[in-house]
LOZATOR-752253 format. One record per residue: x, y, z of N, C-alpha, C, CB in turn; residue in three letters. Coordinates in steps of 0.1 Angstrom, whole numbers, padded with zeros to 4 digits, always signed. Glycine has a CB too. Example, Ala and Ser with C-alpha at 12.3 -4.5 7.8 and 13.67 -1.06 7.14 Angstrom:
2
+0132-0057+0078+0123-0045+0078+0132-0033+0078+0113-0045+0090ala +0128-0022+0071+0137-0011+0071+0129+0000+0079+0141-0006+0057ser 
This chain:
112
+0088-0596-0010+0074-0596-0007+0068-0585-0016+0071-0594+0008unk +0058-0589-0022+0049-0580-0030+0039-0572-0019+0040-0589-0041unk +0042-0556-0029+0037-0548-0017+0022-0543-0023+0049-0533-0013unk +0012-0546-0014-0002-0544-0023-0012-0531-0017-0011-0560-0024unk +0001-0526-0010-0008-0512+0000-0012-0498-0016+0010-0500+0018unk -0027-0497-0013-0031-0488-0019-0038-0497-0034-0019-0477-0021unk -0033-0508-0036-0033-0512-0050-0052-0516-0050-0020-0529-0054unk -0056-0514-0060-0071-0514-0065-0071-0527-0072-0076-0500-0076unk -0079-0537-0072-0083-0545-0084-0098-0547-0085-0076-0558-0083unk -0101-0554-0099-0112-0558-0100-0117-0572-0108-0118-0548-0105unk -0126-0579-0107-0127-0592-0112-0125-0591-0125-0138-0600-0109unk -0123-0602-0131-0120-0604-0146-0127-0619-0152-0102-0604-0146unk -0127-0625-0140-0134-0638-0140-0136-0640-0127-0127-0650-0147unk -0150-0649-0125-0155-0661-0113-0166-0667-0119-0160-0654-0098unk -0162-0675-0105-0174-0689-0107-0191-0682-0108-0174-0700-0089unk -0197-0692-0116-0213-0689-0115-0214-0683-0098-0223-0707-0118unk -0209-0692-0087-0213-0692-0077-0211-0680-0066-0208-0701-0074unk -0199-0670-0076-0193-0658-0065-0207-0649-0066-0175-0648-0072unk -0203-0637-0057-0212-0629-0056-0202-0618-0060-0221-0628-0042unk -0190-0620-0064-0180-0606-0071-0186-0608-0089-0155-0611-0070unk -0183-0594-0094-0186-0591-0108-0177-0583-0113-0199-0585-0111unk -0179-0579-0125-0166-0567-0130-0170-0555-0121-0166-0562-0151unk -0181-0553-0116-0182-0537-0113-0177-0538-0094-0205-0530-0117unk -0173-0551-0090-0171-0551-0080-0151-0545-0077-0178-0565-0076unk -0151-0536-0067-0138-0527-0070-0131-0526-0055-0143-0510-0078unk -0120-0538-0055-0112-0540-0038-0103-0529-0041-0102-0557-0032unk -0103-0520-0029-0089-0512-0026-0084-0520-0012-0091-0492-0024unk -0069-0528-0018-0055-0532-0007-0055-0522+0000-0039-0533-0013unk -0052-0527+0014-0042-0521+0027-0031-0530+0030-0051-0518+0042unk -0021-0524+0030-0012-0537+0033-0005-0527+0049+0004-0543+0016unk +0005-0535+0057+0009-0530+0066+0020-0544+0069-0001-0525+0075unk +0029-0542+0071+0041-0551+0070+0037-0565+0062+0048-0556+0086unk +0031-0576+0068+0020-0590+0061+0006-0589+0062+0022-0606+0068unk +0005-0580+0066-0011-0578+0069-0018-0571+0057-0015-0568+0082unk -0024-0581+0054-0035-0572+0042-0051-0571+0047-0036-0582+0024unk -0051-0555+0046-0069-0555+0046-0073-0550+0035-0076-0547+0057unk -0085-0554+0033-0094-0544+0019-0108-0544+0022-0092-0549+0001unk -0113-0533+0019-0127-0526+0013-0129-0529+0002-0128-0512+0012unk -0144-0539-0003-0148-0538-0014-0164-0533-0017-0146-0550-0018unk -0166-0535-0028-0184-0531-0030-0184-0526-0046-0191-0514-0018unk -0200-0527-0049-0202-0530-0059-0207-0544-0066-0192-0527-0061unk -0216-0539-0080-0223-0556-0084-0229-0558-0073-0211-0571-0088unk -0232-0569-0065-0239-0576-0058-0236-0577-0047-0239-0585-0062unk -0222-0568-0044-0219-0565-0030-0226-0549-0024-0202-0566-0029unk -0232-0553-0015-0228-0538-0009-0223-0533-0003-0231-0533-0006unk -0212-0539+0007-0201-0541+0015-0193-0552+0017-0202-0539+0026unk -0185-0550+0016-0168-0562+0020-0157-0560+0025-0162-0567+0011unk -0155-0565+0035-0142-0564+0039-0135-0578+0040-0142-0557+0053unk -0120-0577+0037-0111-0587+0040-0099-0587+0050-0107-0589+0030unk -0091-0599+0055-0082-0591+0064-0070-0604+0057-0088-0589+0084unk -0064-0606+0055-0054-0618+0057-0038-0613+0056-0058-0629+0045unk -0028-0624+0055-0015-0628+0057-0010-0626+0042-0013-0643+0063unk +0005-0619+0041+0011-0623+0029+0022-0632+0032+0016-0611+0021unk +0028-0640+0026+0039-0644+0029+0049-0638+0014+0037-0660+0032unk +0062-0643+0019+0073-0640+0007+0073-0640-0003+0081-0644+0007unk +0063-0649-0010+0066-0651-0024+0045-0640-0028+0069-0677-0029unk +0042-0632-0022+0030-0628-0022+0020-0632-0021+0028-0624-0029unk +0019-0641-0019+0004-0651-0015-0001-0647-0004+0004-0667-0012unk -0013-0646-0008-0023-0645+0006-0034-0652+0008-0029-0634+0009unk -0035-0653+0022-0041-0661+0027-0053-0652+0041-0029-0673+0030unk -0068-0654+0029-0075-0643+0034-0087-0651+0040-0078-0630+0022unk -0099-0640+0049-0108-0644+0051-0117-0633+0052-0107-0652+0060unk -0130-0635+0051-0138-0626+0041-0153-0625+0048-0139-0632+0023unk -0155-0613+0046-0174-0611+0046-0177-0596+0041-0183-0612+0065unk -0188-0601+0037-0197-0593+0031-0211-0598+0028-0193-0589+0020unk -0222-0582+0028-0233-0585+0025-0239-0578+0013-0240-0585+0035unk -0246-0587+0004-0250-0589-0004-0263-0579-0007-0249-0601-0004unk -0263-0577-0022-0276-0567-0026-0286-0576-0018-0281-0565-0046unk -0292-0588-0016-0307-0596-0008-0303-0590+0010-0306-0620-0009unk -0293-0582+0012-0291-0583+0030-0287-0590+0037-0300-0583+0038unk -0280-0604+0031-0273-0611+0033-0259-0613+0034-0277-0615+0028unk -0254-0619+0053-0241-0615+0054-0238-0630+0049-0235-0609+0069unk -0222-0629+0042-0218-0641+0040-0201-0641+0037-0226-0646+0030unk -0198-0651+0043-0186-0654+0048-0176-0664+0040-0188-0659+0060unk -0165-0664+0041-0155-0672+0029-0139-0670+0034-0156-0664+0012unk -0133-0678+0027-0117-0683+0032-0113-0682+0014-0114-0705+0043unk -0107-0678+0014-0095-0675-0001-0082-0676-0002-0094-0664-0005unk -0073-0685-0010-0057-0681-0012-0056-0675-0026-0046-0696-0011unk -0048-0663-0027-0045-0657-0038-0030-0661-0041-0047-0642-0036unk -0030-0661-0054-0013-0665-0062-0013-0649-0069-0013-0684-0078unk -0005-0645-0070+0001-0634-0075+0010-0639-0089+0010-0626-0062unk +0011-0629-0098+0015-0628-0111+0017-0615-0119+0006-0635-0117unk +0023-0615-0120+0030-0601-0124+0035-0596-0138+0039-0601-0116unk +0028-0590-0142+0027-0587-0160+0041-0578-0161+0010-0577-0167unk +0046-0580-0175+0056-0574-0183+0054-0560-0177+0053-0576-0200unk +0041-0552-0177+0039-0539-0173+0036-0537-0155+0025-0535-0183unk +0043-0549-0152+0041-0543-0135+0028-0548-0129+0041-0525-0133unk +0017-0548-0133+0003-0546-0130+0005-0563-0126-0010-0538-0144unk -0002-0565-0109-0002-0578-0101-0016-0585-0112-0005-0576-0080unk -0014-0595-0113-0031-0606-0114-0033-0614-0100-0031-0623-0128unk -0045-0615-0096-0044-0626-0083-0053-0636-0090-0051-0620-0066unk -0049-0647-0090-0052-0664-0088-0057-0665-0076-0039-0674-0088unk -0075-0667-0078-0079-0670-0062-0087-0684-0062-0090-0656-0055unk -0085-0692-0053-0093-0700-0051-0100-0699-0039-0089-0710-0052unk -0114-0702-0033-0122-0695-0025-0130-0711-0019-0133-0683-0035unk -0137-0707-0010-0148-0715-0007-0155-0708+0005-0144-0729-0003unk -0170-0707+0006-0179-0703+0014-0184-0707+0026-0187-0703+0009unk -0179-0700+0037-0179-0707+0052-0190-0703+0058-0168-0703+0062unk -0201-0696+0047-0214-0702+0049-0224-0703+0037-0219-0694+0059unk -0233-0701+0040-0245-0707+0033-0242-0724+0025-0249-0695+0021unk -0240-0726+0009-0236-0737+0008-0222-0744+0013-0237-0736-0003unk -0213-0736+0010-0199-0740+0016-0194-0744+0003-0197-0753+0028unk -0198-0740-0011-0189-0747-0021-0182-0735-0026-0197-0755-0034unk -0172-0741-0032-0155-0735-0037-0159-0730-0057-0138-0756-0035unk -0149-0723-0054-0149-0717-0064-0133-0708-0067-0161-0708-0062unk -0135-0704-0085-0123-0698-0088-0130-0682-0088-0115-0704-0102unk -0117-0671-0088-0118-0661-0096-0102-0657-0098-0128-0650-0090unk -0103-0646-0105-0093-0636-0112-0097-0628-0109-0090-0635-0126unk -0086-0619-0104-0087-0605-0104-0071-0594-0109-0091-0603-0087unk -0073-0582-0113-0067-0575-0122-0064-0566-0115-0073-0572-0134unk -0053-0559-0111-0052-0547-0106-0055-0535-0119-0038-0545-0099unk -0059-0522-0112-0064-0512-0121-0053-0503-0124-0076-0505-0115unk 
């Protein structure tokens, strides 16, 4: 299992639709499969996440945060993990919004 306690990332790519940007910056908490993280930044001004790792590192998260308009908003994500020559994880996320529209989306994210 990939261990992602303490690890920092930040987007690299998303959909028109996300409200993450490059300046937006998650610090991991992991605790045996449990992953939580703090985000903010870009268009967020708070975020938290909480989800599951399983063995091969994937997770499987669920999300809120509210936005620079004051707006809370909510989402479900699976991350794929990938792991560079130099160690440093990429997450493969696919997303979708469990509220407002409800449409899906990609991003990338980079550890720092």
């Amino acid at each position: 299992m990939i261990n992602y306690n303490n690890k920092k990332f930040k987007p690299v790519s998303s959909s028109e639709n996300s409200e993450t940007t490059s300046e937006t910056i998650f610090l991991y908490k992991q605790n045996q499969n449990i992953i939580t993280s703090t985000y903010k930044g870009g268009n967020i001004i708070k975020g938290h996440l909480i989800g599951l790792v399983d063995t091969y590192g994937n997770i499987n998260i669920r999300y809120h945060q509210i936005n620079k308009n004051g707006e809370l908003t909510t989402g479900i994500c699976v991350s794929k993990p990938e792991i560079s020559s130099d160690g440093k994880i990429t997450l493969y996320e696919n997303w979708q919004w469990t509220s407002g529209d409800k449409s899906k989306g990609t991003s990338i994210l980079k550890e720092l």
